[in-house]
N, CA and C atoms as a LAMMPS dump frame, in Angstrom:
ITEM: TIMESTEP
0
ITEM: NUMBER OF ATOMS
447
ITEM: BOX BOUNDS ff ff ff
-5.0000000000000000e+02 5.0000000000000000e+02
-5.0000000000000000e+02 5.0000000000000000e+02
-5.0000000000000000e+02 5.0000000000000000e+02
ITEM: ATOMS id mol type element x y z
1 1 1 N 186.226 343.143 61.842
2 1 2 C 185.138 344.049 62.113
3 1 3 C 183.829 343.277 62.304
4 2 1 N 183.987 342.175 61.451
5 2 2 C 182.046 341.277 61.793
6 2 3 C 182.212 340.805 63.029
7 3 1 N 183.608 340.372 63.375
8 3 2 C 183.401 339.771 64.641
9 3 3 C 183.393 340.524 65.184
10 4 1 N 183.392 341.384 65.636
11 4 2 C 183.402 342.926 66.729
12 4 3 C 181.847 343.379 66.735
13 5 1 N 181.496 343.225 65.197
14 5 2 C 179.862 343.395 65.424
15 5 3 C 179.287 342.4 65.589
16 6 1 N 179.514 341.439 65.571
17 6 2 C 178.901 339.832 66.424
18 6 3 C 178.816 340.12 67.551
19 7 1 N 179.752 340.446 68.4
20 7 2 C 180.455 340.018 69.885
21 7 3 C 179.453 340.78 70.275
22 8 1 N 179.621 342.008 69.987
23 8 2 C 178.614 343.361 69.953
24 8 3 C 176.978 343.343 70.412
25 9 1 N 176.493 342.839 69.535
26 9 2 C 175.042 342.47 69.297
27 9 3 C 174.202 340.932 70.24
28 10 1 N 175.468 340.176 70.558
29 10 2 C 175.47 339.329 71.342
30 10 3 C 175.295 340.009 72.552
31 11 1 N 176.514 340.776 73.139
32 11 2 C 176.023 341.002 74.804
33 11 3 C 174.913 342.025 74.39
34 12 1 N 174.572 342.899 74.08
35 12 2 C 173.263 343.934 73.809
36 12 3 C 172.075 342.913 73.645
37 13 1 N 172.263 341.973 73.294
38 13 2 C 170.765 340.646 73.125
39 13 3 C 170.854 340.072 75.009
40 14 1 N 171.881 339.911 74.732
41 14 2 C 172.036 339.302 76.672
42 14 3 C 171.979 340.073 77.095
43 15 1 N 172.134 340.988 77.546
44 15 2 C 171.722 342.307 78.314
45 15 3 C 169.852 342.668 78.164
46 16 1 N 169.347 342.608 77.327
47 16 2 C 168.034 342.617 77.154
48 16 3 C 167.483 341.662 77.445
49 17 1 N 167.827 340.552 77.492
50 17 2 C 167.097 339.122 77.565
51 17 3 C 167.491 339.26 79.572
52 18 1 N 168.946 339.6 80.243
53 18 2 C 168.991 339.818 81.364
54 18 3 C 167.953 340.572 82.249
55 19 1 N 167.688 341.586 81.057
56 19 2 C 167.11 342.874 82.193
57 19 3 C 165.411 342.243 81.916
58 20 1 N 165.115 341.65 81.129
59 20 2 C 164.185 341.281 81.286
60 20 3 C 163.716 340.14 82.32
61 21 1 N 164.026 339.206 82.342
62 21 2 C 164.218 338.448 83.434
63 21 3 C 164.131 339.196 85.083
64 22 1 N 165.132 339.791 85.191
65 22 2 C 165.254 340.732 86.154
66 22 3 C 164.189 341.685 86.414
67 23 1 N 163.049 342.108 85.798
68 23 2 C 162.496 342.585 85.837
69 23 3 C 161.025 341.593 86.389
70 24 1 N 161.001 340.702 85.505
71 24 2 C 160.138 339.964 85.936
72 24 3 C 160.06 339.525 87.269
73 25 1 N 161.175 338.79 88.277
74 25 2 C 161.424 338.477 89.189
75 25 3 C 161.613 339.603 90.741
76 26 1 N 161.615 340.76 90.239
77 26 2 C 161.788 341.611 90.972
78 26 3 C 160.488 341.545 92.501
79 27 1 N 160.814 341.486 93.406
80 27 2 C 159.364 341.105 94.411
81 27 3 C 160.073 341.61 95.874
82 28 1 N 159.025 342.092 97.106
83 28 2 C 159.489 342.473 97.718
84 28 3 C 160.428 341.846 99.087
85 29 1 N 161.428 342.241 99.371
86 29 2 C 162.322 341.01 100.278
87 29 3 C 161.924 340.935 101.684
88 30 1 N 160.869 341.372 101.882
89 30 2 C 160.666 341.009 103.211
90 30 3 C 160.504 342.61 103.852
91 31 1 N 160.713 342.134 105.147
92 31 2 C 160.817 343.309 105.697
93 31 3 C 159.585 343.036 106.911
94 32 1 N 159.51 344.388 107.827
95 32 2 C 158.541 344.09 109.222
96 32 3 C 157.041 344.527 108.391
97 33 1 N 156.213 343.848 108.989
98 33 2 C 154.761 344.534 109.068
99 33 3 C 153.419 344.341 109.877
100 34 1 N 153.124 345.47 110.105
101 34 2 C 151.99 345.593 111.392
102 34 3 C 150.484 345.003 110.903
103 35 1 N 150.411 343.644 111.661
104 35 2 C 149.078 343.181 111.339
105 35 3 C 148.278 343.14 112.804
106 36 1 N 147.09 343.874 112.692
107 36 2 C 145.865 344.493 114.124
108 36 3 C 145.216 343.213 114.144
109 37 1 N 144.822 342.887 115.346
110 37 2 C 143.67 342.345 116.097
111 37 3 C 142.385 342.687 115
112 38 1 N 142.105 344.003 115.077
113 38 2 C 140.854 344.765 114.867
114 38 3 C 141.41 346.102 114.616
115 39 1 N 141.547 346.841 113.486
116 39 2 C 141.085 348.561 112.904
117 39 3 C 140.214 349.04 113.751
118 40 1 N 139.441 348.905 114.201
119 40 2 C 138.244 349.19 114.995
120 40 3 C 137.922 349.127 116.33
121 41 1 N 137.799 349.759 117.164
122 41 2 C 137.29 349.46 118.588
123 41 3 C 136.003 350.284 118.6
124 42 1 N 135.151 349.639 118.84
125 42 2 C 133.566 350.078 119.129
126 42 3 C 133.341 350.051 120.717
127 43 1 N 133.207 351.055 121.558
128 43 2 C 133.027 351.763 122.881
129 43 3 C 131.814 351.223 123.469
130 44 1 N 130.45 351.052 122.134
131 44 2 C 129.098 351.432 122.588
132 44 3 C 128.779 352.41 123.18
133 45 1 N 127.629 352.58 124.077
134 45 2 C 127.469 353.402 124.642
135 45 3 C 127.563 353.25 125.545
136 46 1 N 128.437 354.807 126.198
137 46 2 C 129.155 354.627 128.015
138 46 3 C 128.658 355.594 128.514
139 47 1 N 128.729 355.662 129.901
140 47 2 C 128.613 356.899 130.537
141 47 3 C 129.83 358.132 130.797
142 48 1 N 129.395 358.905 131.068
143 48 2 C 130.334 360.085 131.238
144 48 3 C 130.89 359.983 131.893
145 49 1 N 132.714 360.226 131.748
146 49 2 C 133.877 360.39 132.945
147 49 3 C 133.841 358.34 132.554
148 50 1 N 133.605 357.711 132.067
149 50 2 C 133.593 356.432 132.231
150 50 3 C 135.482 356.033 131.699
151 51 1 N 135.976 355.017 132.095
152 51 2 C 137.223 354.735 131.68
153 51 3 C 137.29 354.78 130.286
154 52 1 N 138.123 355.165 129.565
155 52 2 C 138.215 356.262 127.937
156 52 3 C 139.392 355.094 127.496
157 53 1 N 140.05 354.134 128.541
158 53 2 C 141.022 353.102 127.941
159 53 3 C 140.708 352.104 126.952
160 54 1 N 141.186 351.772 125.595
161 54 2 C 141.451 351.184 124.748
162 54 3 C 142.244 350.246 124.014
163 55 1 N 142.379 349.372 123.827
164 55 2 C 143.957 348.364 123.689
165 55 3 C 143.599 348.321 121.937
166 56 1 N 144.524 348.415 120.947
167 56 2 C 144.438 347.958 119.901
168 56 3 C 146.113 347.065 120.267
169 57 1 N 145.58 345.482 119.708
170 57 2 C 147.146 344.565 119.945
171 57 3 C 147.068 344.442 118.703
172 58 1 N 148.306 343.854 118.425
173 58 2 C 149.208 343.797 116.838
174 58 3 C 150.191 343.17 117.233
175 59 1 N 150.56 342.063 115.758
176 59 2 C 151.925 341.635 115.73
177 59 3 C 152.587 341.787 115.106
178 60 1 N 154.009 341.509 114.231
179 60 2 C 154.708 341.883 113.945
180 60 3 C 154.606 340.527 112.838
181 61 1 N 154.114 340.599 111.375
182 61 2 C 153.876 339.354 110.964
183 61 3 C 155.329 339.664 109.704
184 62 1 N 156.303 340.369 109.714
185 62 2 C 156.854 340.484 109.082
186 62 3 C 158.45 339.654 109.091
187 63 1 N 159.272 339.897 109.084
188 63 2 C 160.482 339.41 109.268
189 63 3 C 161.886 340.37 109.776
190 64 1 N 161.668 341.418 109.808
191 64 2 C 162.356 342.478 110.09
192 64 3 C 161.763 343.075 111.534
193 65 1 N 162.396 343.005 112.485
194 65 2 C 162.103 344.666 113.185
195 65 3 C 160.767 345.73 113.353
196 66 1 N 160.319 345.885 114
197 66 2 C 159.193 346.936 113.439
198 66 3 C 159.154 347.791 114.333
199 67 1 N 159.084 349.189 113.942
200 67 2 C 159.136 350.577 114.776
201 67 3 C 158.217 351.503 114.378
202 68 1 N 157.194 351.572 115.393
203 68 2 C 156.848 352.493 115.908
204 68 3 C 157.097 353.801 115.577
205 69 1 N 157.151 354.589 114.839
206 69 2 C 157.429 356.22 115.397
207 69 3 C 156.89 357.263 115.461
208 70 1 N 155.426 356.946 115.702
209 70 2 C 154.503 357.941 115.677
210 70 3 C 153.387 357.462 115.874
211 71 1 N 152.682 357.869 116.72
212 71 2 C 150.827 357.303 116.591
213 71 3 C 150.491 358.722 117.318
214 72 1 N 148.81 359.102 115.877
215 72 2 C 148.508 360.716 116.479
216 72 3 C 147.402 360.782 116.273
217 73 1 N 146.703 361.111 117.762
218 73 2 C 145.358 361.467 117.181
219 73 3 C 144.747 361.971 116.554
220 74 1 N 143.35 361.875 115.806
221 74 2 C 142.727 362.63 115.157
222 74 3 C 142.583 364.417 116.005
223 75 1 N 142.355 364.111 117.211
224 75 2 C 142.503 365.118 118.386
225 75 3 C 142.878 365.63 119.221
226 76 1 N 143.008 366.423 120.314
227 76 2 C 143.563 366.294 121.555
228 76 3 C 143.108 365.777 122.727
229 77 1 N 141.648 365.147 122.182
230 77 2 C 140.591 364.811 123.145
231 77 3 C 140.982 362.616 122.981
232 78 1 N 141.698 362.113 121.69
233 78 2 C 142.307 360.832 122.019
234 78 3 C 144.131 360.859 122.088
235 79 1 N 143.902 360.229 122.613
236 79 2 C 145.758 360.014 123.231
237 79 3 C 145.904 358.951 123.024
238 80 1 N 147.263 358.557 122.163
239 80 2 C 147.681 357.323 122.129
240 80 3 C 148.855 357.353 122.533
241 81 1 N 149.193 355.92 123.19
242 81 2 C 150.255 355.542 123.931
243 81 3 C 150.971 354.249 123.029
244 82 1 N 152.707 354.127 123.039
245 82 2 C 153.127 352.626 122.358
246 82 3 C 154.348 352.794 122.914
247 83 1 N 154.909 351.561 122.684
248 83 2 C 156.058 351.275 123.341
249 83 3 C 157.527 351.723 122.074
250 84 1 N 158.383 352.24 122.927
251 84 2 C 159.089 353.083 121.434
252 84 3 C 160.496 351.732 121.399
253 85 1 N 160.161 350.627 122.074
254 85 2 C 160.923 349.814 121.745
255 85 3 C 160.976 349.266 120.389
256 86 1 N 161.736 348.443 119.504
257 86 2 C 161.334 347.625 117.841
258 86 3 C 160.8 345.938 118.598
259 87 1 N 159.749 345.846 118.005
260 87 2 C 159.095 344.995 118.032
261 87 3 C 159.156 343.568 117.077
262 88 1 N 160.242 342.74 117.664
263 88 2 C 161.114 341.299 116.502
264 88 3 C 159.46 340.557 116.096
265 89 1 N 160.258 340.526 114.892
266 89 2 C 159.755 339.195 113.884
267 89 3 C 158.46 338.061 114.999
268 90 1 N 157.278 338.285 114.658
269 90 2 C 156.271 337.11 115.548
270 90 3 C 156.154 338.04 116.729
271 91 1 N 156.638 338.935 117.446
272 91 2 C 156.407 339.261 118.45
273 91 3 C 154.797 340.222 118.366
274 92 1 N 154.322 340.636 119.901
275 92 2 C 152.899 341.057 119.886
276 92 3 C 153.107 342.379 120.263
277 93 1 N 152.259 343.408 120.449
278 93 2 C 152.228 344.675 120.855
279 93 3 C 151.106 345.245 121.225
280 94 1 N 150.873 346.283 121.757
281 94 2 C 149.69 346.957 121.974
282 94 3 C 150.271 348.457 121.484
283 95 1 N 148.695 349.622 121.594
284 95 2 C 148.778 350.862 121.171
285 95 3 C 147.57 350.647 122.054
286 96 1 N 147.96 351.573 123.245
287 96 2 C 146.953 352.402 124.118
288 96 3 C 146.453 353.251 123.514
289 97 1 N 145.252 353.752 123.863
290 97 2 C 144.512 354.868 123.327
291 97 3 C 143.121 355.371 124.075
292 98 1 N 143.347 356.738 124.722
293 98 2 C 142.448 357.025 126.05
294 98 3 C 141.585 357.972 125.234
295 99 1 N 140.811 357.825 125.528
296 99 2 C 139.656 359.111 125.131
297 99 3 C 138.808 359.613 126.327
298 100 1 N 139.291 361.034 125.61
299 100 2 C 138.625 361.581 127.203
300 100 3 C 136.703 361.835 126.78
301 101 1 N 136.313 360.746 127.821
302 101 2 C 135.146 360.674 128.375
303 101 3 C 134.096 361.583 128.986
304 102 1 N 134.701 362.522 129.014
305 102 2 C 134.143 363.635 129.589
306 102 3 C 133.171 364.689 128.714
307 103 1 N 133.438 364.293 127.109
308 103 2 C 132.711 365.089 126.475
309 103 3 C 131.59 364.129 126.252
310 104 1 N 130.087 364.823 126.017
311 104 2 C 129.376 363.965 125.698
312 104 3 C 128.865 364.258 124.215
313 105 1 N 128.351 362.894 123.683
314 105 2 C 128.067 362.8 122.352
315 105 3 C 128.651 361.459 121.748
316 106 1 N 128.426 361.347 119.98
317 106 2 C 129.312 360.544 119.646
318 106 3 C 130.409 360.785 119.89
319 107 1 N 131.539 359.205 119.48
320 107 2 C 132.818 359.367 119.315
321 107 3 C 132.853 358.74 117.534
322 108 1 N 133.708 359.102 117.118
323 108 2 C 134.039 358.989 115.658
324 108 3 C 135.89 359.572 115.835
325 109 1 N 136.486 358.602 115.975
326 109 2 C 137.919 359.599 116.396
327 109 3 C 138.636 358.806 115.181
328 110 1 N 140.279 359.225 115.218
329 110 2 C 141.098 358.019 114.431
330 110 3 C 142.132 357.89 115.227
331 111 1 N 143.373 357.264 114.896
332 111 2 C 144.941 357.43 115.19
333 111 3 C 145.702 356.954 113.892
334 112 1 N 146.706 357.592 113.956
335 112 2 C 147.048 357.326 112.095
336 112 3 C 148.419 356.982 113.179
337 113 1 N 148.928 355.774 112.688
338 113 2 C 150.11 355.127 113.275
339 113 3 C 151.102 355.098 111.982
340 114 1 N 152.459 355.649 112.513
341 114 2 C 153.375 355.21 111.676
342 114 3 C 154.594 354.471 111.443
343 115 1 N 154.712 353.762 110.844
344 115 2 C 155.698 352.169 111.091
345 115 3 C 156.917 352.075 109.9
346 116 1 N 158.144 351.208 110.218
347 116 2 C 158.443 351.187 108.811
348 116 3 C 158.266 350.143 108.381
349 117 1 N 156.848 349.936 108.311
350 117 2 C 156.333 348.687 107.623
351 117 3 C 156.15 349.096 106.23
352 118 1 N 155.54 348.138 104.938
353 118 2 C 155.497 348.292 103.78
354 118 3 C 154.031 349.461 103.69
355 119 1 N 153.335 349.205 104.263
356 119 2 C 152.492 350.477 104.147
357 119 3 C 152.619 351.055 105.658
358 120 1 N 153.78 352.632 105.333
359 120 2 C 154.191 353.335 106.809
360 120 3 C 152.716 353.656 107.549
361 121 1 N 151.501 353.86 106.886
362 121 2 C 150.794 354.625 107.536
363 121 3 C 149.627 353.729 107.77
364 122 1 N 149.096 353.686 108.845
365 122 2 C 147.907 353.275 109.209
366 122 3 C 147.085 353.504 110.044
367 123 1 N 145.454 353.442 109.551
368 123 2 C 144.831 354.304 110.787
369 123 3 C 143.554 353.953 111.37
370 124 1 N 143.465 353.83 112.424
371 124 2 C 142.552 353.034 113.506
372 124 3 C 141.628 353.811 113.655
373 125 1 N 140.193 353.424 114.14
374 125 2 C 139.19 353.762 114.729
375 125 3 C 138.522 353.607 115.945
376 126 1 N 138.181 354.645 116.724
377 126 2 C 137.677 354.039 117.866
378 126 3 C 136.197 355.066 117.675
379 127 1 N 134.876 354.755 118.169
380 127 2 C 133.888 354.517 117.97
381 127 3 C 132.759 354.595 119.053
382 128 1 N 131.801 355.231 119.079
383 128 2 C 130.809 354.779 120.434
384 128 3 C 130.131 356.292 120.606
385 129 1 N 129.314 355.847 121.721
386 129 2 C 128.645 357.047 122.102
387 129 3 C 128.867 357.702 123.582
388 130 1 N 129.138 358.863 123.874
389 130 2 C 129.111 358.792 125.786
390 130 3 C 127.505 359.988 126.084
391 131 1 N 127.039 358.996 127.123
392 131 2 C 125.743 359.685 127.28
393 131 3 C 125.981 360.412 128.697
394 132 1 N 125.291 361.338 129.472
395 132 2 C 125.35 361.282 130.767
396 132 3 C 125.128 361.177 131.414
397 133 1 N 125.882 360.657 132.413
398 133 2 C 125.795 360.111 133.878
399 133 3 C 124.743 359.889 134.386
400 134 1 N 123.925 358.455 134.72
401 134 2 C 122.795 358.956 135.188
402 134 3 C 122.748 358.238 136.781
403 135 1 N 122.084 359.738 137.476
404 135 2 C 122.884 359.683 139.062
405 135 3 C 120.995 358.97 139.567
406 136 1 N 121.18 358.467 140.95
407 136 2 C 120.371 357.772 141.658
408 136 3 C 119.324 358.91 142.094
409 137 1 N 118.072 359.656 142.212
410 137 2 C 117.732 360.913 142.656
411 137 3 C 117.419 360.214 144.309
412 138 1 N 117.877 361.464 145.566
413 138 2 C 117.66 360.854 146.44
414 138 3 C 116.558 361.115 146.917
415 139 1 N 115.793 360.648 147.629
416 139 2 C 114.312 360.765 148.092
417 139 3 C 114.464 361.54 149.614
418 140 1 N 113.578 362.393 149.249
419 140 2 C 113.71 363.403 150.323
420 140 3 C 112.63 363.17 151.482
421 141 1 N 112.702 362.479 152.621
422 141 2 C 111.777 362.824 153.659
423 141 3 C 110.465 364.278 153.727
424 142 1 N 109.711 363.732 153.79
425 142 2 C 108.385 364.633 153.947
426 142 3 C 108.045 364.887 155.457
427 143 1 N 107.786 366.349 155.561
428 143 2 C 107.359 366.583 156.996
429 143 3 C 105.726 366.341 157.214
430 144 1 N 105.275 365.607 156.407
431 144 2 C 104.04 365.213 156.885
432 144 3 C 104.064 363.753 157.041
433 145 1 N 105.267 362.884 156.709
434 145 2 C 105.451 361.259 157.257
435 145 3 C 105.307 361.053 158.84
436 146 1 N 104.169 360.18 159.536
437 146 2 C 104.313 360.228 160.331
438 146 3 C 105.501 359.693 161.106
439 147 1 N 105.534 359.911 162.289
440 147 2 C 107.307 359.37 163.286
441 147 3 C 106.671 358.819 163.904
442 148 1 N 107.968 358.127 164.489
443 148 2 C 107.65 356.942 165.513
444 148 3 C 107.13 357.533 166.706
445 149 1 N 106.698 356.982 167.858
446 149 2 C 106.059 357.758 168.904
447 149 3 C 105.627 357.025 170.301
């Protein structure tokens, strides 16, 4: 019986001394993840109807695969575009993103992108002001200019 409660108390000590260890060492194995150029694209100030195109590039600084499966605007007024291919280990990417130009005022927009990277969610800014259009006024001939003669 002591040896049964020896044997006993032995693996229950190794088992604790295991899971501890194991615990300590526990860390994450890798996996894909989306690292940006820039969070941010700043527009400045444009004119109205002006091209609304945007590039945010990114690579893939992870070791796994990386996918894409969602990028959504804050609105219906930005549109984002990505490639629904998986994007290998070191490779580069872009996320289009058009804003329609046509409204005037600030822009303050987002796109919340989602990946199965270690943090799925992430979310971009694009930024600026659109003023309007400012057209050439044309100069109108006067009927009191004298003519040739």
């Amino acid at each position: 019986m002591k040896k049964l409660a020896f044997t006993f108390s032995i693996l229950l000590l190794s088992v604790f001394a295991f899971a501890q260890d194991g615990t300590a060492t526990i860390s994450k194995a890798g996996g894909p993840e989306i690292t940006f150029e820039t969070e941010v694209i700043d527009y400045g100030t444009i004119a109205q109807n002006s091209d609304g195109l945007r590039i945010f590039k990114f690579t893939n600084t992870g070791n796994e695969p990386l996918i894409i499966s969602n990028a959504k605007g804050s609105c219906g007024c930005t549109v984002p575009t990505w490639s629904k291919q998986p994007i290998n280990p070191g490779e580069t990417g872009e996320i289009k993103v058009k804003y329609a130009t046509n409204r005037l005022g600030p822009i303050n927009k987002s796109v919340t992108v989602t990946t199965n990277s270690s943090t799925p969610n992430k979310v971009l800014r694009i930024k600026g002001n659109v003023i309007e259009k400012k057209t050439t006024p044309v100069k109108e001939e006067s009927s009191m200019a004298p003519t040739a003669g």
